[in-house]
C-alpha positions as CSV (number, residue, x, y, z in Angstrom):
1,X,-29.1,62.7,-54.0
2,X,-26.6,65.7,-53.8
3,X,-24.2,63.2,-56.2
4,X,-26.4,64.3,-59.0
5,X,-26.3,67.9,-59.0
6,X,-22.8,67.8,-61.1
7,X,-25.3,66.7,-63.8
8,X,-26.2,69.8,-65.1
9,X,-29.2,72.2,-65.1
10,X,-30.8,69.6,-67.1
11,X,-31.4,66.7,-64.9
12,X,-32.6,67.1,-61.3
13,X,-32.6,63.9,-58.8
14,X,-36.0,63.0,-56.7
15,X,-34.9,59.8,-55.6
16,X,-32.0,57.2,-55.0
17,X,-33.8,53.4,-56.1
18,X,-31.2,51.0,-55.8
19,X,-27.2,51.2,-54.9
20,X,-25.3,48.4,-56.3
21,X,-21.4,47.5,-56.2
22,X,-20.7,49.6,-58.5
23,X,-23.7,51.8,-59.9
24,X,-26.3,53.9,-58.3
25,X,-29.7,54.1,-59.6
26,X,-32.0,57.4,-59.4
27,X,-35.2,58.6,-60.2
28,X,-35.1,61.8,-61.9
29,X,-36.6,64.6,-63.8
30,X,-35.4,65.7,-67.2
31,X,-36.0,69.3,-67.8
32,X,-35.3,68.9,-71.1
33,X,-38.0,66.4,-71.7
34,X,-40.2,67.4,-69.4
35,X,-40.9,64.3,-67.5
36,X,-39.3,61.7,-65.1
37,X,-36.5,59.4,-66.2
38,X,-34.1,57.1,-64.4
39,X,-30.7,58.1,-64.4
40,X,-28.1,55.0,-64.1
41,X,-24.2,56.4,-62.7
42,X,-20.9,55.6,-61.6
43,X,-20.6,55.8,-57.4
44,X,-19.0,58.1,-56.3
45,X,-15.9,56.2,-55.0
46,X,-15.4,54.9,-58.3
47,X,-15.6,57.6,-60.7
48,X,-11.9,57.5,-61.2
49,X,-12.6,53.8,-62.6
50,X,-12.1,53.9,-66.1
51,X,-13.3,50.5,-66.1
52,X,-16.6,51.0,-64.7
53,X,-17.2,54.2,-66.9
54,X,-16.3,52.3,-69.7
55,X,-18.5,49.0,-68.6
56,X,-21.8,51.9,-68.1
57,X,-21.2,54.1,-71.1
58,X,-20.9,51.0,-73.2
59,X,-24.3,49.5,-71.8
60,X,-26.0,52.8,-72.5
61,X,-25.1,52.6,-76.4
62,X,-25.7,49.3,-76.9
63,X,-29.0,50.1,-75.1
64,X,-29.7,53.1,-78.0
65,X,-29.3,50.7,-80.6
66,X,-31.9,48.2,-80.3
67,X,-35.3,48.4,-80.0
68,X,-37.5,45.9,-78.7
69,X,-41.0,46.2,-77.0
70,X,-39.3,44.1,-74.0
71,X,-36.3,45.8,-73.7
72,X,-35.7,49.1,-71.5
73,X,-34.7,52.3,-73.4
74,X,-32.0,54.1,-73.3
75,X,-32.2,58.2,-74.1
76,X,-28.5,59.3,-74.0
77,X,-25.2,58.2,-72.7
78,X,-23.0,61.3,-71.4
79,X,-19.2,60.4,-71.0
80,X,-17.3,63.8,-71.1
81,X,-19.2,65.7,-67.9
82,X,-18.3,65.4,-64.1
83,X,-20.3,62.6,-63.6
84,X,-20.8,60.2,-66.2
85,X,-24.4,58.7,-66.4
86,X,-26.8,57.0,-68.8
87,X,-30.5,58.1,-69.0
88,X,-33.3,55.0,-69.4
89,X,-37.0,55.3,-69.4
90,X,-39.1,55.3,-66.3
91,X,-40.8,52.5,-66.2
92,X,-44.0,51.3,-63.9
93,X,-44.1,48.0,-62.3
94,X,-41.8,46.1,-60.0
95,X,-39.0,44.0,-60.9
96,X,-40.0,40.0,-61.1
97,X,-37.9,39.4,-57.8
98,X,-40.3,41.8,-56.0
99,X,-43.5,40.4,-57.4
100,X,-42.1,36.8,-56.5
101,X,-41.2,38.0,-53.1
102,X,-44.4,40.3,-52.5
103,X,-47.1,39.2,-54.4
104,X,-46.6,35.3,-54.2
105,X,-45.9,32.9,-57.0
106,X,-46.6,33.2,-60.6
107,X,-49.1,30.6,-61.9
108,X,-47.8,28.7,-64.7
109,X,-49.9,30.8,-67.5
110,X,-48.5,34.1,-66.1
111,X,-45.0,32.8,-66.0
112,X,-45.0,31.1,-69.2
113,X,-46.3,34.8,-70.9
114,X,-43.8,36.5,-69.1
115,X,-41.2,33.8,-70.0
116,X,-42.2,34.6,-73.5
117,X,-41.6,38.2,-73.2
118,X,-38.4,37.6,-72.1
119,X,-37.0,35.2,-74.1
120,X,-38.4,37.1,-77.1
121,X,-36.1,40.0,-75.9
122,X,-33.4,37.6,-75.6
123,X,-33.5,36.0,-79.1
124,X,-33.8,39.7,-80.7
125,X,-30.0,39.8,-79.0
126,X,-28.7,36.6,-80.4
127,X,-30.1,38.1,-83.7
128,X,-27.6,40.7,-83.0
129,X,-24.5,38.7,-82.2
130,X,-25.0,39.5,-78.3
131,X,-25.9,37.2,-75.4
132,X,-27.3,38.4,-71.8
133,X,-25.1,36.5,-69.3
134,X,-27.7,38.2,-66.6
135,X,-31.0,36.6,-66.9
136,X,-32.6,36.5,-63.4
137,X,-35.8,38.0,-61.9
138,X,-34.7,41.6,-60.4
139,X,-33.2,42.3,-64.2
140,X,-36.7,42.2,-65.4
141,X,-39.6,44.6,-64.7
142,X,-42.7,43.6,-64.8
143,X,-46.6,45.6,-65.2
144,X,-49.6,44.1,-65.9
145,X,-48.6,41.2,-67.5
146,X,-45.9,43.1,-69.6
147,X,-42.0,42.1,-69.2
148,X,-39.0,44.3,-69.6
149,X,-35.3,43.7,-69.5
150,X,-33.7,46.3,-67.8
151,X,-29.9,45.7,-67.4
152,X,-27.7,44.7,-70.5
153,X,-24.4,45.5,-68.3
154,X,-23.1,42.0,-68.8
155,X,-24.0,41.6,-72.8
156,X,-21.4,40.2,-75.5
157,X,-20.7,38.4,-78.3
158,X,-20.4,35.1,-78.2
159,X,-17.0,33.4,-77.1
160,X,-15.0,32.7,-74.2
161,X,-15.6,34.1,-70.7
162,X,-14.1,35.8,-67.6
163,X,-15.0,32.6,-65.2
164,X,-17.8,33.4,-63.0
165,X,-19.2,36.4,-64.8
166,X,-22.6,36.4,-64.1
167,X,-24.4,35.7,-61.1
168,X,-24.0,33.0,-58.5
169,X,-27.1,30.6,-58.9
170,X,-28.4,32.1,-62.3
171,X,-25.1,31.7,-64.6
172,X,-24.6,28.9,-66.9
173,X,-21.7,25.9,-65.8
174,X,-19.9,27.2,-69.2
175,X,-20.1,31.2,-67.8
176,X,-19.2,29.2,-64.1
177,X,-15.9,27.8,-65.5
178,X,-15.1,30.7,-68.1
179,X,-15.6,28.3,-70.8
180,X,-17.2,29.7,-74.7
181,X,-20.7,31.2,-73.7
182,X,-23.7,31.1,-76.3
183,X,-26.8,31.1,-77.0
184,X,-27.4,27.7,-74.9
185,X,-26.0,29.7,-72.1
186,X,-29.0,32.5,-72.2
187,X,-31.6,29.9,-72.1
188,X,-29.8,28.5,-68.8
189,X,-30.7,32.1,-67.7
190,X,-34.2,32.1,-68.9
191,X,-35.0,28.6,-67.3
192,X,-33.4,30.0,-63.7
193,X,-35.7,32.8,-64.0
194,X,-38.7,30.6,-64.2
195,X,-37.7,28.1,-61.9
196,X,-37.8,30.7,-59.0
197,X,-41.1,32.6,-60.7
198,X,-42.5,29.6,-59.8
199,X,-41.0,28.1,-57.1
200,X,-39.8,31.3,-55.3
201,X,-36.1,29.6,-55.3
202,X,-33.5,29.7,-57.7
203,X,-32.5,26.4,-58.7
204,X,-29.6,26.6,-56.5
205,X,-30.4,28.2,-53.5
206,X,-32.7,25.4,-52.1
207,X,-32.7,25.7,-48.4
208,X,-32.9,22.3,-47.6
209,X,-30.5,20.6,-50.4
210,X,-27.2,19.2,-48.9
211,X,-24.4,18.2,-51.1
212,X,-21.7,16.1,-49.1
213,X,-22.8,18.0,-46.1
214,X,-22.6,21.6,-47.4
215,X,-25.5,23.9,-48.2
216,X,-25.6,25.0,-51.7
217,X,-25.2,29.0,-50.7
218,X,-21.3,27.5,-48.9
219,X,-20.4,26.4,-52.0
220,X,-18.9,28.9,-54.5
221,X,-21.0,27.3,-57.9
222,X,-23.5,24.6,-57.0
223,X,-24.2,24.0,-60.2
224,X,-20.8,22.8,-61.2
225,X,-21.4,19.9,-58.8
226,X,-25.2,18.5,-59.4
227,X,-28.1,19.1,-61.0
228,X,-31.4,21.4,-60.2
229,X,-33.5,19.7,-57.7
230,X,-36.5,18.8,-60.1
231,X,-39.2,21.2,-59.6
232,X,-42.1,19.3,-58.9
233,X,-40.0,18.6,-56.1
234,X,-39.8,22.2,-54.5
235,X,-43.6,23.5,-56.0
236,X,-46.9,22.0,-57.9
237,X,-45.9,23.4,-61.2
238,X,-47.4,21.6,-64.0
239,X,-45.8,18.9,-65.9
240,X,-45.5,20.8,-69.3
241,X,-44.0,23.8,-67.5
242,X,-41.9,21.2,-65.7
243,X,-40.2,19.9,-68.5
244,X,-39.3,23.2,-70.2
245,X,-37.8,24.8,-66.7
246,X,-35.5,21.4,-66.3
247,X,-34.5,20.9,-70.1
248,X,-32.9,24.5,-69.6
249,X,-31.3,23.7,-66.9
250,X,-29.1,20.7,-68.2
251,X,-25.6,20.6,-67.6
252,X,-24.2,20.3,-71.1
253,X,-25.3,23.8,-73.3
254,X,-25.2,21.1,-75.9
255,X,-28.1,18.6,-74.6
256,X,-30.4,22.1,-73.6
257,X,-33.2,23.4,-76.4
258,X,-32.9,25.9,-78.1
259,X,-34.4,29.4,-77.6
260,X,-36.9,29.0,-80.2
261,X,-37.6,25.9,-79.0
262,X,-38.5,26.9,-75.9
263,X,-40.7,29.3,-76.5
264,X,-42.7,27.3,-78.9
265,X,-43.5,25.7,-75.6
266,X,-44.4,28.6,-73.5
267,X,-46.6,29.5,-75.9
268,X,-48.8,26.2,-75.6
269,X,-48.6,26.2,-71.8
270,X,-49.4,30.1,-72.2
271,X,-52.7,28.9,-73.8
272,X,-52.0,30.9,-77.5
273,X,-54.3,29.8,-79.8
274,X,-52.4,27.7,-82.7
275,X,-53.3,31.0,-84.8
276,X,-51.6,33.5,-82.5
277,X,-48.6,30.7,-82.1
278,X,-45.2,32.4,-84.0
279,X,-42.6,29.6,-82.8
280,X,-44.4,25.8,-83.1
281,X,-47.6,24.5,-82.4
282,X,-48.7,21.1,-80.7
């Protein structure tokens, strides 16, 4: 916690949550505000990195100019001190990965409402030229039945791709080969995500698929060489739920729904009145 206290007089750090490659992740309070925030900064041994100050100041302004219900906020982004950092809201809850792994499975209602949330997010972006790339279950939060994405570190426009930006089992075959991304690639993410809120697997990390005598997690993309294992293969997820989770997951961003399409269905398998429904009714 003693990285922190370059920060200032205004920030003071209760708690280290999470230490990734490159970012550490604190609990903090905020004099200023007067309440606890989480403050998001470069580690140590790579504050010298132009890159990754660049790659976090850059998420914490994109973060400032949206504003969605389902979309973590972002306070302030400070470049110019001894430690650069970006401030978000606290938020309660657990990430989707923790729930999954802690609290069991998500029924297909729950997951089709939080799928919803989510993809609503999601589509807000593409409204704003800018995809994810980074769909998956610990880059949502989730509390009482209310989703969040928390982590925008991978957005961009549209276009080509750095191959294999993303994450092993929840990035697209296009973002896999460094082929054009789009919106066809987000709804790859969105349709991992549910496949292991259901399942408690990604779609390519099944423990007992073999592919010429490899396991999928010794192979650098799986998904570049088959398919998902169909669902109702790996859980009892309904049909309906089925369909949507697989027609996401096909190879070709061409032959996969679109995002609107997608959540048309969510909203009948999330049991929406046709009233309440805002993408399609069946």
């Amino acid at each position: 916690m003693s990285a922190l206290t370059d920060l200032g007089p205004g920030y003071r750090p209760l708690e280290l949550l999470s230490r990734g490659n490159d970012f550490d992740v604190y609990d903090a309070w905020s004099e200023r505000r007067g309440c606890r925030v989480i403050v998001k900064t470069v580690r140590d041994e790579l504050l010298g990195d132009p890159g990754k100050v660049a790659l976090l100041i850059r998420e914490g302004r994109l973060l400032m100019r949206l504003d969605h219900p389902h979309i973590v906020r972002c306070y302030e982004a400070e470049e110019d001190g001894p430690r650069p950092f970006i401030v978000l809201e606290t938020l309660g809850g657990q990430t989707l990965a923790h729930m999954i792994r802690v609290d069991g499975l998500l029924e297909d209602e729950e997951a089709a409402h939080l799928g919803l949330q989510i993809g609503a997010a999601v589509r807000y972006l593409h409204s704003h030229d800018l995809l994810h790339l980074d769909l998956k279950p610990s880059n949502a939060i989730a509390e009482n039945g209310r989703a969040r994405l928390i982590d925008l570190g991978l957005a961009e426009p549209p276009g080509p791709v750095r191959a294999g930006r993303g994450t092993w089992c929840y990035l697209a075959p296009e973002q896999a080969r460094g082929e054009t991304v789009g919106p066809a690639s987000d709804v790859w993410g969105l349709g991992a995500t549910l496949y292991e809120a259901v399942s408690g697997w990604p779609p390519f990390d099944d423990p007992e698929r073999e592919v010429d005598g490899a396991m999928d997690e010794d192979i650098e993309f799986p998904q570049l060489v088959r398919t998902a294992r169909p669902i109702r293969e790996v859980c009892a997820t309904g049909p309906r739920l089925a369909a949507v989770i697989m027609a996401c997951l096909r190879p070709s961003p061409a032959e996969r729904p679109s995002m609107e399409q997608v959540l048309a269905e969510l909203e009948v398998i999330a049991g929406q009145p046709d009233a309440e429904r805002r993408f399609g009714s069946r």
